[in-house]
C-alpha positions as CSV (number, residue, x, y, z in Angstrom):
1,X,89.1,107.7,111.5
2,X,90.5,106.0,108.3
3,X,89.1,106.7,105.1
4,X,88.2,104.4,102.4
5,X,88.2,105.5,98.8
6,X,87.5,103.3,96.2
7,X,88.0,103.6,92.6
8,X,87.3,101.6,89.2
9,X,89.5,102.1,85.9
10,X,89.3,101.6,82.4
11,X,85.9,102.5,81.9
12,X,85.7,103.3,78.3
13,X,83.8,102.7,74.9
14,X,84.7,99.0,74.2
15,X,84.6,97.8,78.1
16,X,82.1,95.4,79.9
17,X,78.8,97.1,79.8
18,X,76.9,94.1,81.4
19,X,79.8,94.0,84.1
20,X,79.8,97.5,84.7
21,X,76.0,98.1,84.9
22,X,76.2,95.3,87.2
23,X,78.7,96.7,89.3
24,X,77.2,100.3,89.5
25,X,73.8,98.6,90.2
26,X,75.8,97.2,93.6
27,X,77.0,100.3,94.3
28,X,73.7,101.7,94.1
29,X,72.3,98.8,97.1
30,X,75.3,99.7,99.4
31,X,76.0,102.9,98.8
32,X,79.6,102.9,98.6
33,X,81.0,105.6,96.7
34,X,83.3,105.0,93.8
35,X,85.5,107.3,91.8
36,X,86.1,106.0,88.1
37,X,88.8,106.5,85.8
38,X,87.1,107.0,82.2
39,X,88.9,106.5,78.9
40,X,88.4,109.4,76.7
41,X,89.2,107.6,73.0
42,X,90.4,104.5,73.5
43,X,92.5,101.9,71.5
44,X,89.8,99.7,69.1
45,X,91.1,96.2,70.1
46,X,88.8,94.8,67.3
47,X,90.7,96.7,64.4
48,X,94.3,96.2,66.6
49,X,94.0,92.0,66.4
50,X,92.0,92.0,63.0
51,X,93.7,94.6,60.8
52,X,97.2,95.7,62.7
53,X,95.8,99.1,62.6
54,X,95.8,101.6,65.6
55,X,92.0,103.1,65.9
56,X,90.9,105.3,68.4
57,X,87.0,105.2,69.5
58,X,85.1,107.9,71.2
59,X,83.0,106.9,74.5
60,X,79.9,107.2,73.8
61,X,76.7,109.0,75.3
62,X,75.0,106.1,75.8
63,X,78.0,104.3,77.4
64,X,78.6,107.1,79.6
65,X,75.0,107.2,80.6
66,X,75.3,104.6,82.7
67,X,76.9,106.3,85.5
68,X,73.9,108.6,85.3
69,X,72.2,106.8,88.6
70,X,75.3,106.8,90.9
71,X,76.3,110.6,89.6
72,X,72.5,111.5,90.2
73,X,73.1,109.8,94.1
74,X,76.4,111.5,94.7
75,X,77.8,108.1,94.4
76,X,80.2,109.0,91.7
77,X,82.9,110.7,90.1
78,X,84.9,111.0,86.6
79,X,87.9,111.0,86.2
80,X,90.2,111.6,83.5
81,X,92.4,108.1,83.1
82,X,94.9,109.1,80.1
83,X,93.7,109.7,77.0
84,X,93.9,106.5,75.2
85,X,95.5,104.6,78.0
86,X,98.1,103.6,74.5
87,X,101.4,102.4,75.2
88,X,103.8,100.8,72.7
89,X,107.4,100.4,74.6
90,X,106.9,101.9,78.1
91,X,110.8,100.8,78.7
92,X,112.1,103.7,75.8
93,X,109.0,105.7,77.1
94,X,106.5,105.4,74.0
95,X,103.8,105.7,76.2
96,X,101.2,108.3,77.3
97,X,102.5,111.2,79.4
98,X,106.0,109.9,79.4
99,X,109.1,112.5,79.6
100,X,110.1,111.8,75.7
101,X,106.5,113.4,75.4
102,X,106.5,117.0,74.7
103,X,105.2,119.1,77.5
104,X,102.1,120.6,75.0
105,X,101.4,117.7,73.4
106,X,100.6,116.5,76.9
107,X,98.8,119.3,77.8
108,X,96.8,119.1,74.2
109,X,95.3,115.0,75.0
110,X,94.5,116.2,78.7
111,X,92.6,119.2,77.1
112,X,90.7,117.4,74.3
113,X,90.0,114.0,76.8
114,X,89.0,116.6,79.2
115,X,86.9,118.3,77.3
116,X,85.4,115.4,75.7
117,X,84.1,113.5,79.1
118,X,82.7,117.1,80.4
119,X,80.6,117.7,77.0
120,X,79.3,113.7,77.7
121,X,79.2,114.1,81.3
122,X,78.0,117.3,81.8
123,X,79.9,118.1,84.9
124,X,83.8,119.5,85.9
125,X,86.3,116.8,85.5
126,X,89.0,117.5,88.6
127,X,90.8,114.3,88.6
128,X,93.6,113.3,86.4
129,X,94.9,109.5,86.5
130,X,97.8,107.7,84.6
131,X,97.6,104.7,82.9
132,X,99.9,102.7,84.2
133,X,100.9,105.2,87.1
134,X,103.5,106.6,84.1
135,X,103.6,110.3,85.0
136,X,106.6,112.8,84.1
137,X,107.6,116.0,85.9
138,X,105.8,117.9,83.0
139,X,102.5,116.0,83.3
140,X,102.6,117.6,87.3
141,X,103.3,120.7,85.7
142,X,100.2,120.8,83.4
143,X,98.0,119.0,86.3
144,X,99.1,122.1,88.4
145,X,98.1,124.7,86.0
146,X,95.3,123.0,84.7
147,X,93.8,123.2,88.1
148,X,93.3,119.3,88.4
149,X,93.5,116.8,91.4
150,X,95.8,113.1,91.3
151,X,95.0,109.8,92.0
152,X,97.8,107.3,91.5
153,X,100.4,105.2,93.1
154,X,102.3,105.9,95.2
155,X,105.8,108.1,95.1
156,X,108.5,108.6,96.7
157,X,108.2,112.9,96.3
158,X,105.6,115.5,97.0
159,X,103.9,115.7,93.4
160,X,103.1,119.1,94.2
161,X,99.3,118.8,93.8
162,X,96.3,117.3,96.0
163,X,96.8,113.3,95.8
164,X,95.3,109.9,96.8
165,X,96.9,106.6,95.8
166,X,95.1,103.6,95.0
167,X,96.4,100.4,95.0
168,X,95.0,98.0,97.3
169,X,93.5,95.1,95.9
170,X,89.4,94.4,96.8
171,X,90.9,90.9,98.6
172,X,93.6,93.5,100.5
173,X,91.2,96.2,101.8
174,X,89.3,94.5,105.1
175,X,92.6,93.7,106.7
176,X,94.1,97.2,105.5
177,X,91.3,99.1,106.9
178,X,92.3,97.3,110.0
179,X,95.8,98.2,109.9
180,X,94.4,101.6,109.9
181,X,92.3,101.4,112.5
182,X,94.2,99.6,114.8
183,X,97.7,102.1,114.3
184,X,96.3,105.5,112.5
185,X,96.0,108.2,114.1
186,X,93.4,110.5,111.9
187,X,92.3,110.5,108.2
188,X,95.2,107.5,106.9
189,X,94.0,106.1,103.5
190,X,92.9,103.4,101.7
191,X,92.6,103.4,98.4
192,X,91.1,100.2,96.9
193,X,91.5,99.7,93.1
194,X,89.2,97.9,90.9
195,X,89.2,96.8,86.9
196,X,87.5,94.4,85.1
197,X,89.5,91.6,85.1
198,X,89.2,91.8,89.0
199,X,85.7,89.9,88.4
200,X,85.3,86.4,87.4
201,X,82.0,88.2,84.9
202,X,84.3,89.5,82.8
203,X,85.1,86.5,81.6
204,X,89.0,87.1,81.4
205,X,89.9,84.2,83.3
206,X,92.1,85.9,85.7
207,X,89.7,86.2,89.1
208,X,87.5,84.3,90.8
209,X,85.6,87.1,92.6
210,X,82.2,87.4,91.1
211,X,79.8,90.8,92.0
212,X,78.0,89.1,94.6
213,X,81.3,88.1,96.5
214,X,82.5,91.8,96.1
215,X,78.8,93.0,97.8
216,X,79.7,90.7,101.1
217,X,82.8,92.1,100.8
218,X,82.0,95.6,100.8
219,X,79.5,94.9,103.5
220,X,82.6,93.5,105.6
221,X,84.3,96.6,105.2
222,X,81.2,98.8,106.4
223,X,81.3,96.9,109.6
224,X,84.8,98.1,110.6
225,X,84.1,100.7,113.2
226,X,84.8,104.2,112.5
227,X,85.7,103.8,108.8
228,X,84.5,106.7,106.9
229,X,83.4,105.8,103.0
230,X,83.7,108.8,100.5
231,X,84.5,109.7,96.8
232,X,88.9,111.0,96.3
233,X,87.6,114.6,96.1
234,X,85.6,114.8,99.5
235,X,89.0,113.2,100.6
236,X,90.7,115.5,100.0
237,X,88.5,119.0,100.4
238,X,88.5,117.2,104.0
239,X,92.4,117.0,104.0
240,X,94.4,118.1,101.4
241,X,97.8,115.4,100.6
242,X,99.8,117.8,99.0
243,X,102.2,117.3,101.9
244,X,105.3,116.3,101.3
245,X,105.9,115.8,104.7
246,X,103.3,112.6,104.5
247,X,104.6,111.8,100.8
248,X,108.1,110.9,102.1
249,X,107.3,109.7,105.5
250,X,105.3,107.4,103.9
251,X,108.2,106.1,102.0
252,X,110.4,105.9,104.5
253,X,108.1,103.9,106.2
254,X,107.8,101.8,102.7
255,X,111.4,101.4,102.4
256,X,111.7,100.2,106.2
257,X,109.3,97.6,105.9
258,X,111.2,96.2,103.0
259,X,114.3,96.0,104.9
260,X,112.8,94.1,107.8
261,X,111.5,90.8,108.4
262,X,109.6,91.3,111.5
263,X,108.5,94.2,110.3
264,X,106.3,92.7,107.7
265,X,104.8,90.3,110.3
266,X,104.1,92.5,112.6
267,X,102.7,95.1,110.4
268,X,101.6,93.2,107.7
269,X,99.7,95.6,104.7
270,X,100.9,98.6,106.4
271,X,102.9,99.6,103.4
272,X,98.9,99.5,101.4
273,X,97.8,102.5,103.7
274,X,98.3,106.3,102.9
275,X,99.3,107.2,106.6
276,X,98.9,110.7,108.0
277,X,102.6,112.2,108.5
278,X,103.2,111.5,112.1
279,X,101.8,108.0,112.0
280,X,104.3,107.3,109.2
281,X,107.1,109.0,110.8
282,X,106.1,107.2,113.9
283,X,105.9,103.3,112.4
284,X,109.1,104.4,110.4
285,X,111.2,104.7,113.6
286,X,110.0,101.1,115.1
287,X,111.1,99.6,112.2
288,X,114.8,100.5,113.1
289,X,114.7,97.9,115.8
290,X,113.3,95.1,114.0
291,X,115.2,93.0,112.1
């Protein structure tokens, strides 16, 4: 039975209130649970564009109260996204949790941002995601000690840690959790990924979907048989993906599918789904005789 997992990033003392209450209040009516990445102290855009000057704003209580109804439901879960989610030349690596970054000044943002959404939240934070998927072998390390989960892309190695990707956009997922169901085997993952500028409310001019589109969606997806809907952590208490076993089979079968045409026809979106080892391994070896 695939699983679905679904999570919403950015959330963070300047973002969309009106579009995220929205959004939450959806959740709410269909009772889809949703992990969300929350930005400690994030980058003031305001004093960026206006004065040149790098400012870094606390969330808030009262912005972080609004996930008070879908925590309260079991609906929800925080997650740690960065700790500014800054960046200023990702190619030389001036970026958040970036190798040129010192392993304990690494483990010093994920402590404070840490700390800081548990003192607002009033519950564990257990899940670590990177802006930008930008994670170095010492950012594992410190994840590994400091006894938190992953949710990111996807790699090509074992991170060494519990992990669930997310990167299948809200227009990708029915047909994904169809590729699941129609070739999986067991517990394969989807992991759909939302932000603001997904939504036409936001005002960003970049999508067309509004909320009430994304409610028929996500009532399209609860009517594809056997799907199971649950937050990253239930995912993975179920089934732990520290395998990296199912890490690199899944890239094999990634790398496959880029190397054949048929491949992507006949399997199309099957590189979007976190497949259970053998099911990898399994699609892996067809594509070797398809062109």
């Amino acid at each position: 039975m695939p699983i679905h997992c679904l999570r919403y990033d950015d959330l963070c003392a300047y973002s969309d209130r009106a579009l995220e209450a929205g959004l939450i209040d959806l959740l709410l009516r269909t009772r889809i649970p949703c992990t969300f990445g929350v930005i400690p102290f994030a980058c003031d855009p305001a004093s960026l564009l206006a004065d040149g000057e790098v400012k870094l704003i606390p969330l808030t209580r009262e912005k972080a109260d609004l996930l008070k109804p879908l925590l309260a439901a079991g609906l929800a879960e925080v997650a740690l996204h960065g700790y500014s989610h800054l960046a200023l030349a990702p190619i030389r690596g001036h970026h958040e949790f970036s190798p040129r970054m010192p392993k304990e000044t690494q483990r010093r943002l994920i402590r404070r941002g840490r700390d800081h959404l548990e003192n607002l939240f009033g519950l564990q934070v257990r899940f670590f995601v990177p802006p930008w998927n930008y994670i170095s072998p010492a950012t594992i390390e410190i994840l590994h000690e400091e006894g938190l989960l992953l949710s990111a892309g996807f790699t090509n190695q074992s991170p060494g840690i519990p992990h669930f990707p997310c990167t299948v956009a809200p227009t990708q997922t029915a047909r994904a959790l169809r590729m699941a169901r129609r070739w999986g085997a067991g517990a394969d993952g989807i992991g759909t990924l939302l932000h603001d500028y997904d939504f036409s409310e936001s005002n960003l001019g970049i999508s067309d979907l509004t909320l009430p589109m994304f409610e028929q969606m996500i009532r399209d997806w609860q009517q594809t048989p056997g799907v199971r809907f649950q937050l990253i952590a239930d995912a993975l208490r179920e089934k732990p993906t520290d395998d990296a076993g199912r890490e690199s089979e899944n890239a094999r079968l990634r790398n496959a599918l880029r190397r054949s045409r048929l491949g992507r026809r006949l399997f199309p979106l099957a590189e979007l789904v976190y497949w259970e080892t053998t099911t990898a391994g399994r699609l892996a070896a067809k594509m070797k005789y398809l062109p």
